[in-house]
C-alpha positions as CSV (number, residue, x, y, z in Angstrom):
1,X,-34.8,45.1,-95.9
2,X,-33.4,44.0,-92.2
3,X,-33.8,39.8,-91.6
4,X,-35.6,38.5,-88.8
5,X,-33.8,40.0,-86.4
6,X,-35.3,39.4,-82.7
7,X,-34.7,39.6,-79.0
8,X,-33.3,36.2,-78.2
9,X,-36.4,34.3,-76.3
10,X,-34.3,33.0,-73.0
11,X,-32.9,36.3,-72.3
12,X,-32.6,37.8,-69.2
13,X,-35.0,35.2,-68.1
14,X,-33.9,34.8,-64.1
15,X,-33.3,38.9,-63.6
16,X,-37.0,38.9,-65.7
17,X,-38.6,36.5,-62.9
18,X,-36.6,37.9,-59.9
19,X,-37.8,42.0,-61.2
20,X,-41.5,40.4,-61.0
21,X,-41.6,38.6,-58.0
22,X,-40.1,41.5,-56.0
23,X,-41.9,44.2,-57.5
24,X,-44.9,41.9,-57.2
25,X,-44.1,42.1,-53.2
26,X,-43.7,45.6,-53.1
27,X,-47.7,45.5,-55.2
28,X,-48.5,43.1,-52.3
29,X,-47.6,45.6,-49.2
30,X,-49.3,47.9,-51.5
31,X,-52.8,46.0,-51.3
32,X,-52.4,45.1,-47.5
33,X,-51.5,49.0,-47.1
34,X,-54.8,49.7,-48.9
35,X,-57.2,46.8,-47.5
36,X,-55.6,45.9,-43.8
37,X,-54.5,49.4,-42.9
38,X,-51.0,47.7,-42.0
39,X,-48.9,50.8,-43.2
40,X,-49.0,54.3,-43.7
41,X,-48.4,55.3,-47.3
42,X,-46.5,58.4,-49.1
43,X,-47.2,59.3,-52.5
44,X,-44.1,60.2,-54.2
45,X,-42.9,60.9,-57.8
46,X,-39.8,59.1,-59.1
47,X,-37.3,61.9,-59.9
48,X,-35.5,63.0,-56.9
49,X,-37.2,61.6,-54.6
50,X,-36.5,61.3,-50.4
51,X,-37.3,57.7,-50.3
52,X,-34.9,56.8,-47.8
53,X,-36.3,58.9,-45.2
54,X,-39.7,57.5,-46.0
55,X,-38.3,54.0,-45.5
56,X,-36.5,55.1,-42.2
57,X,-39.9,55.8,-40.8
58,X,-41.0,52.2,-41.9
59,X,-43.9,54.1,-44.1
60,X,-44.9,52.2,-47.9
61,X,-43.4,54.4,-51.1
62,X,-46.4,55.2,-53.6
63,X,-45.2,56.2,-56.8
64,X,-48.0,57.3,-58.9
65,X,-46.0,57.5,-62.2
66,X,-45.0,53.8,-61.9
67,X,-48.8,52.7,-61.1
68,X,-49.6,54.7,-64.7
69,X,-47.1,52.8,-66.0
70,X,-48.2,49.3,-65.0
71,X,-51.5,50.6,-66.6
72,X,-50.0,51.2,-69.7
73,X,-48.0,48.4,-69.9
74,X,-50.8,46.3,-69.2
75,X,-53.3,48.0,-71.8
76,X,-55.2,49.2,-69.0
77,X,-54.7,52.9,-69.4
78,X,-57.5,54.1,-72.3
79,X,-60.8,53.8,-70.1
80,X,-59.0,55.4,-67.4
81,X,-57.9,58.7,-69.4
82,X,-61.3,58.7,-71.0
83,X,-63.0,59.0,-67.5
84,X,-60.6,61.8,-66.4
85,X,-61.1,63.5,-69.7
86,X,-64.7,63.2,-69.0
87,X,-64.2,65.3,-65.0
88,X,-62.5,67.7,-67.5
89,X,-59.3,67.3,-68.1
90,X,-58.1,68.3,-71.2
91,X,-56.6,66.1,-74.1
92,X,-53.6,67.8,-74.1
93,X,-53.1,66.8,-69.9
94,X,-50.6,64.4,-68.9
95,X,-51.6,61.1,-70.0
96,X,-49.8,59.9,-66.5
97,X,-52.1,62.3,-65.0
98,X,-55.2,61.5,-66.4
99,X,-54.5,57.5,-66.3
100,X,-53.7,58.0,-62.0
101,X,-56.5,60.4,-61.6
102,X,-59.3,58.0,-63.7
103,X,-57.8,55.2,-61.7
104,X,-58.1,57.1,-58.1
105,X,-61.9,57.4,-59.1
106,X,-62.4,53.7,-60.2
107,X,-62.0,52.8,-57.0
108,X,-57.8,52.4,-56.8
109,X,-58.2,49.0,-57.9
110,X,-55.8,47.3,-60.9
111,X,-54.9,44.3,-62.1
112,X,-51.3,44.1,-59.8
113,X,-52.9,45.7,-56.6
114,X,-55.1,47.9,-55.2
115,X,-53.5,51.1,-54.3
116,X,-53.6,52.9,-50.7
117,X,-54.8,56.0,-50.3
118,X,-52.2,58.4,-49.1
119,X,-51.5,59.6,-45.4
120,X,-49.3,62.0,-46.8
121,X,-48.8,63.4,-50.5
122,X,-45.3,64.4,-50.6
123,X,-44.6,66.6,-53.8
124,X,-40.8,66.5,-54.5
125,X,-41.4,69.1,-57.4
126,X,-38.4,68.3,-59.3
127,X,-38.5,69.2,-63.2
128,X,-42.1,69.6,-64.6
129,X,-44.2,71.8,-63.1
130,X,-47.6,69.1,-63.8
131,X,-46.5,67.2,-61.0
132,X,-47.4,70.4,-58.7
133,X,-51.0,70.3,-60.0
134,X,-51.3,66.4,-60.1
135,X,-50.5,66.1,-55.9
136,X,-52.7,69.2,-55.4
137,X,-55.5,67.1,-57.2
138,X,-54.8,64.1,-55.3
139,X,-54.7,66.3,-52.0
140,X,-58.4,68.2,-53.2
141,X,-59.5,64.2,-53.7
142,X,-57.9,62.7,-50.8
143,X,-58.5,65.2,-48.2
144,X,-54.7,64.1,-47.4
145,X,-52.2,66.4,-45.8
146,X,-49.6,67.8,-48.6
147,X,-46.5,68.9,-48.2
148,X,-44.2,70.5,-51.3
149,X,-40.3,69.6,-51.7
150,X,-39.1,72.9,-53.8
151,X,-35.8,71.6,-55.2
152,X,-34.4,74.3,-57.1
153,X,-33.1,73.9,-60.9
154,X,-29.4,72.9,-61.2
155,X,-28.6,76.1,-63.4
156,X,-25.2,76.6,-62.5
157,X,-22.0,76.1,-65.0
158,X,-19.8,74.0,-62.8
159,X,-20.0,69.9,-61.1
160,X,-21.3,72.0,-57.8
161,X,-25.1,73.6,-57.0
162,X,-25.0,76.7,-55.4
163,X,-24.6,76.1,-51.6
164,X,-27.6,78.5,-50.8
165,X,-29.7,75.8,-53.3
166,X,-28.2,72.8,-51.1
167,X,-29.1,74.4,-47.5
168,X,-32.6,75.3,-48.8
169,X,-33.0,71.6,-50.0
170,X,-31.9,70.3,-46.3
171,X,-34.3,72.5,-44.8
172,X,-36.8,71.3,-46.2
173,X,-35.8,67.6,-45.6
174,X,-35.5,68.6,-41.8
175,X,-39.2,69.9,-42.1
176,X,-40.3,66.5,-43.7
177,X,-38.6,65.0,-41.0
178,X,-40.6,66.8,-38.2
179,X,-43.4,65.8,-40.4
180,X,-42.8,62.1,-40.4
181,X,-41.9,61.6,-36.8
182,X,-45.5,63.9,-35.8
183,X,-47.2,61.3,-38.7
184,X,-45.5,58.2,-36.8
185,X,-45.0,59.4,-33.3
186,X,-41.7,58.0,-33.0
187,X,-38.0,59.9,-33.4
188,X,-36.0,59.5,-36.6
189,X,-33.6,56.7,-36.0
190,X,-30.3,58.2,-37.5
191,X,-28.1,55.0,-37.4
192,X,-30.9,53.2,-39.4
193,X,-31.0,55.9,-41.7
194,X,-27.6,56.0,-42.2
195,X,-27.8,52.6,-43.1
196,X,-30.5,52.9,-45.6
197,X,-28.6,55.7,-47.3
198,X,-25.7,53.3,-47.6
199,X,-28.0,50.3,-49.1
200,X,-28.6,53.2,-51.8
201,X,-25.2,54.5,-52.1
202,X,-24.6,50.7,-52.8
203,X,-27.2,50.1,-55.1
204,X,-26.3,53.0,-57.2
205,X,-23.0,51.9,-57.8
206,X,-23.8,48.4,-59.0
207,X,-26.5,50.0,-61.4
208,X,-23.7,52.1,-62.1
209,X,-21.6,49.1,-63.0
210,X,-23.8,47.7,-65.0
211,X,-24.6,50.5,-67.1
212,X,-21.1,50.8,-67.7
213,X,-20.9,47.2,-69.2
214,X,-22.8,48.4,-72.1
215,X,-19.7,50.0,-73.4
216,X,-18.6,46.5,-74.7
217,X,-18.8,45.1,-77.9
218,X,-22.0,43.6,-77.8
219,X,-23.8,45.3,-75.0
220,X,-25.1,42.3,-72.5
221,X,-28.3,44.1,-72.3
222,X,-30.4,46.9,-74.1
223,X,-30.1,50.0,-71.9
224,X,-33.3,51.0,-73.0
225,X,-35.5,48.1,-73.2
226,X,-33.7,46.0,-70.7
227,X,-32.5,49.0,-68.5
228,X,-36.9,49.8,-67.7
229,X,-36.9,46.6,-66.2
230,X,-33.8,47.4,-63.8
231,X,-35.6,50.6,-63.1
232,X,-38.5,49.0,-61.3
233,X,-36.3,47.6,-58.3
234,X,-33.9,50.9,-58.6
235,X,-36.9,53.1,-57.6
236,X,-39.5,51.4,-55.7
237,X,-37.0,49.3,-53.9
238,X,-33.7,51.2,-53.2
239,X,-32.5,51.7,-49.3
240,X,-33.7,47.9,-49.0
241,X,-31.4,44.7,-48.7
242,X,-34.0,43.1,-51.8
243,X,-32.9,45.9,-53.9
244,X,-29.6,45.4,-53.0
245,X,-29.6,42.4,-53.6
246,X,-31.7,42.3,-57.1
247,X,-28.8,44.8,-58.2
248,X,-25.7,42.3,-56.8
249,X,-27.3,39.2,-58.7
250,X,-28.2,41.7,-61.6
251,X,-24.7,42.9,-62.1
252,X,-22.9,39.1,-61.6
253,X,-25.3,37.6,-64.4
254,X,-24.5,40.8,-66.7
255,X,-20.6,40.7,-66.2
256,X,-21.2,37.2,-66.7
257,X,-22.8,37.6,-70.2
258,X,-20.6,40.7,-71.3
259,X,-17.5,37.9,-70.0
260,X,-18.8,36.0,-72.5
261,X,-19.2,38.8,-75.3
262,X,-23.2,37.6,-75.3
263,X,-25.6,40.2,-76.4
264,X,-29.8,40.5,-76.5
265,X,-29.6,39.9,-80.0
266,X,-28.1,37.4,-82.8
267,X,-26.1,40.0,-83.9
268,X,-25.2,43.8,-82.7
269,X,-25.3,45.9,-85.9
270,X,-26.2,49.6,-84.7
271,X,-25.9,51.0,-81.2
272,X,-28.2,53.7,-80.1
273,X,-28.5,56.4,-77.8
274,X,-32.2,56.3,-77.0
275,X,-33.6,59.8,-75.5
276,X,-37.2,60.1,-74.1
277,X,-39.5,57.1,-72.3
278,X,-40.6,53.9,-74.2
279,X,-44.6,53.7,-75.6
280,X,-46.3,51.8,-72.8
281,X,-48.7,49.9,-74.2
282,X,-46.8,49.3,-77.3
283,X,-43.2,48.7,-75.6
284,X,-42.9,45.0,-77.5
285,X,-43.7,46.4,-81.2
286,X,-41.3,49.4,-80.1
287,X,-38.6,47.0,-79.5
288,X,-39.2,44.8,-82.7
289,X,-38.8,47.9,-84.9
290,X,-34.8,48.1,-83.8
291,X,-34.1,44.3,-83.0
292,X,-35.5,43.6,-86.6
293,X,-32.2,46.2,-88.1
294,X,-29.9,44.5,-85.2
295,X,-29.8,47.6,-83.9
296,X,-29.5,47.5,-79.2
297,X,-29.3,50.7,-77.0
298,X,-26.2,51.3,-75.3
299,X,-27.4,54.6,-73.2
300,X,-30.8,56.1,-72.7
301,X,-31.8,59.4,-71.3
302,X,-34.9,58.2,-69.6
303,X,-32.9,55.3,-67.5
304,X,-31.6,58.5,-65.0
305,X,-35.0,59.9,-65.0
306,X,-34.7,59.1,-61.5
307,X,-30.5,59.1,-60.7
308,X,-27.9,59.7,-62.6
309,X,-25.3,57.2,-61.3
310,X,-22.9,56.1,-64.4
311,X,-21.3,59.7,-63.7
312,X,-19.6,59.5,-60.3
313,X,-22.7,59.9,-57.9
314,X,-23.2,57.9,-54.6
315,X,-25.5,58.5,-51.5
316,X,-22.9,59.3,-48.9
317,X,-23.8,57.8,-45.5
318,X,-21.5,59.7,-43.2
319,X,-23.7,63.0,-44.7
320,X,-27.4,61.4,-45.3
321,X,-29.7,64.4,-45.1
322,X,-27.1,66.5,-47.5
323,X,-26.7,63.6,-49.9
324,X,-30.1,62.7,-50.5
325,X,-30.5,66.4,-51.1
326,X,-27.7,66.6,-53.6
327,X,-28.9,63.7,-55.4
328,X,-32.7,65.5,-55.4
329,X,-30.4,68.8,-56.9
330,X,-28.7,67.5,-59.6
331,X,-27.9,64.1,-60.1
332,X,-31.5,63.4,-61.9
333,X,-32.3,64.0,-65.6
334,X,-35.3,66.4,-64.9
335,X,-33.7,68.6,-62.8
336,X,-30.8,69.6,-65.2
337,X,-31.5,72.0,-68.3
338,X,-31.3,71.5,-71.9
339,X,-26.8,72.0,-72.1
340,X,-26.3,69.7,-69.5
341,X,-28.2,66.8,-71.2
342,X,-27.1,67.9,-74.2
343,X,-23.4,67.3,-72.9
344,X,-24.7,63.7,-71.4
345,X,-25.9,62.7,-74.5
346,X,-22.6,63.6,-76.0
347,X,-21.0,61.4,-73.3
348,X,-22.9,58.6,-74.3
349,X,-22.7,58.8,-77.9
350,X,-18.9,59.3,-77.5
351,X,-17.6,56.8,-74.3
352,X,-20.6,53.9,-75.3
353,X,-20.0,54.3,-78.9
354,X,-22.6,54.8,-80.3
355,X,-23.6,55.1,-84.1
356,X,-26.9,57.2,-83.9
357,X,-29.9,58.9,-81.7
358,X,-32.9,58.4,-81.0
359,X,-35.8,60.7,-79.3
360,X,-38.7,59.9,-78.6
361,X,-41.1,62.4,-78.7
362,X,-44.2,62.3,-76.0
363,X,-46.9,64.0,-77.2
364,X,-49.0,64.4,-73.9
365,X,-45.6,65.6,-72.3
366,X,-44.9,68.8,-73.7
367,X,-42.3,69.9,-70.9
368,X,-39.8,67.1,-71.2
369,X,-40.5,67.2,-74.8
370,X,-40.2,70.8,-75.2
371,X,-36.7,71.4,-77.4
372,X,-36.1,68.2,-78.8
373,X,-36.2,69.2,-82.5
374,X,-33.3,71.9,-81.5
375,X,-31.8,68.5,-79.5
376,X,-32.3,66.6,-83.7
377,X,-30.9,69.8,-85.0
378,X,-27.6,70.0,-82.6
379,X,-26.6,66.3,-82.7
380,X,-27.5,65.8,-86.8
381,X,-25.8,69.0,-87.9
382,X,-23.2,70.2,-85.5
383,X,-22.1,66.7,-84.6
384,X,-22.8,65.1,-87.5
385,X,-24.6,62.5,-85.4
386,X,-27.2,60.3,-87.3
387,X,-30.4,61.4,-85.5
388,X,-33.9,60.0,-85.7
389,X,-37.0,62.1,-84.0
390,X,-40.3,59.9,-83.6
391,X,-43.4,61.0,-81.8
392,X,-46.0,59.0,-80.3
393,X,-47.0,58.7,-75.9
394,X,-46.0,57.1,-73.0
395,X,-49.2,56.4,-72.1
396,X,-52.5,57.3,-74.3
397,X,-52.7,54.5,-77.3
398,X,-54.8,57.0,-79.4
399,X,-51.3,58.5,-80.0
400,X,-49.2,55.5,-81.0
401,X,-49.3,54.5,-85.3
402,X,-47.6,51.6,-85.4
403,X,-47.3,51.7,-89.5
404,X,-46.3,55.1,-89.1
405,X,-43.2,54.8,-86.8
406,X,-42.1,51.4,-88.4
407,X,-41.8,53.6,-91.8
408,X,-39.8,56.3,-90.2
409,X,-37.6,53.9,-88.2
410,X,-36.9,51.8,-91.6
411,X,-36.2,54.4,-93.8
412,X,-33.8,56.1,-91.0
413,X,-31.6,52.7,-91.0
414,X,-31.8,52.0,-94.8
415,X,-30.0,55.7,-94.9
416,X,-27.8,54.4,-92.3
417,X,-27.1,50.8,-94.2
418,X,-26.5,53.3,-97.2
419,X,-24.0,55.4,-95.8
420,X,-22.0,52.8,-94.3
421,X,-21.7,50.9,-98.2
422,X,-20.4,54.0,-99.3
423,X,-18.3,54.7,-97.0
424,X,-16.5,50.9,-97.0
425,X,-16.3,51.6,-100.7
């Protein structure tokens, strides 16, 4: 059986505090959005998203997906998917989905703000075709104008989209940009947003950075359970000098820690590749179940759910419109197929070294779910890569059996104890 094996209690404590009092100013220009009318706001999803543009136009980013999240992580969630179920959604819908669209009807008030409606829904359809039907709902509820980004799949063999796919994307973005300057009345500045693409080009790099660190022995953070609250500032924060800046005091206290070979727990015994997002409501007993076998995450799928960065990409400011477009293409994890993330798992397994993967399974998200028992198949038997497939939600606690998972995650590391005996025999 593993010893008390736990996330030390000091860690990460200043990056923890400076994550919550940032993101807790974002919630705040949320509220005054919603209550003082002091901004315009844009719904937005997280994967691919234009947010730079929005920012140039001084408008507030909404991210649905990350208000869910707070929900979940907050136990919130439950009432709110029981009231959407209740309109008629099914059980098998999105638990995001139902949890925004329960909350919208609550009155768009939550524990950490209350959320604005939207002057404009802005659909950046990237990956999952649920997020088309989710911003038509809100626009049916909202009476909100709508307008749909329709980035096509990454689907060709080489580093390069098809050029016809990267004009079509910068159309678009010209479009949104007649858009926002009718919504504001005023002329998109281009020096400005030049500037906020180079914040994010600068941003990415340092999360880049710091990603990369987790390739030493021990990792100075879990790139799963430490990475999600990186993410926060990443997404709802980049083009900004404060996520810049999170990101530069981020990377110094990690290159500090990695300096000093000092890792989130007593003692690294397993590194994982992690594929899939975390259990919301249940992130802390999710956690325990790996500290308590020493095991840390060195790579996870669902940290590039937004931007994939550790692999060479940067928003280019001398080519703003096209680079933001590339990055919506093909430098996030939902817009790639099946062979590509195959090949980035591979990367990780191989350059972080890594002793096994993990996927977890959402069971109210049946397309980014869709093929992961192949995904167990292809890394345990043609890569002879030790490969653990749990199920439970991101979102909905009806689908989360904590005795359940801590079984299947004990057994899969007494096998992995096992094999390592034999083979130091």
């Amino acid at each position: 059986m593993p010893q008390a094996t736990t996330a030390k209690s000091d860690y990460q404590g200043r990056i923890h505090n400076l994550q919550k009092d940032m993101i807790g100013r974002y919630y705040s220009r949320l509220t005054a959005a919603a209550e003082n009318h002091s901004e315009k706001a844009v719904y937005m999803l997280i994967s691919g998203n234009p947010v730079e543009l929005i920012e140039a136009f001084d408008l507030v980013p909404v991210y649905p997906e990350v208000n869910a999240l707070q929900l979940a992580a907050k136990k919130q969630s439950l009432p709110l998917i029981l009231a959407a179920e209740e309109m008629g959604y099914s059980t098998d819908n999105c638990a995001y989905v139902k949890a925004d669209i329960g909350m919208y009807f609550a009155g768009r008030k939550t524990p950490f703000a209350t959320i604005p409606e939207p002057d404009l829904i802005l659909c950046n359809y990237v990956g999952c075709n649920v997020y088309l039907q989710w911003f038509e709902h809100l626009r049916e509820y909202s009476n909100a104008p709508i307008y749909n980004l329709d980035v096509p799949f990454f689907r060709t063999n080489g580093t390069e989209p098809f050029e016809e796919d990267l004009r079509y994307v910068v159309k678009q973005l010209e479009e949104l940009i007649e858009i926002l300057e009718r919504m504001t009345g005023k002329k998109l500045d281009y020096q400005r947003l030049q500037r906020i693409v180079e914040l994010s080009g600068e941003t990415g790099a340092l999360w880049s950075e710091i990603k990369l660190l987790a390739q030493r022995r021990p990792t100075p953070f879990d790139a799963y359970f430490d990475s999600v609250m990186m993410m926060a500032p990443l997404y709802c924060l980049r083009g900004t000098e404060d996520g810049l800046w999170f990101f530069q005091e981020a990377y110094k206290e990690m290159k500090q820690r990695a300096d000093n070979h000092e890792g989130p727990l007593p003692e690294e015994k397993f590194r994982l590749v992690m594929e899939g997002p975390p259990p919301w409501p249940y992130l802390r007993q999710f956690r325990d179940m790996f500290s308590r076998w020493g095991a840390v995450a060195v790579a996870s799928t669902y940290s590039t759910v937004g931007g994939i960065w550790e692999f060479g990409f940067r928003h280019d400011p001398a080519r703003p419109i096209e680079s933001i477009a590339r990055h919506m293409l093909q430098w996030n994890l939902t817009n790639i197929n099946f062979l590509r993330r195959y090949r980035q798992i591979r990367d990780y397994v191989t350059d972080w070294g890594a002793d096994a993967l993990v996927i977890h399974s959402v069971k109210s998200c049946r397309l980014f779910s869709a093929g992961q028992g192949d995904m167990r198949e292809y890394f345990a038997k043609q890569l002879n890569v030790p490969t653990l497939l749990i199920e439970s939600d991101l979102e909905d606690p009806r689908y989360f059996s904590e005795a359940q998972l801590r079984n299947r995650v004990d057994a899969f590391f007494e096998a992995l104890e096992h094999q390592r005996m034999l083979a130091s025999r």
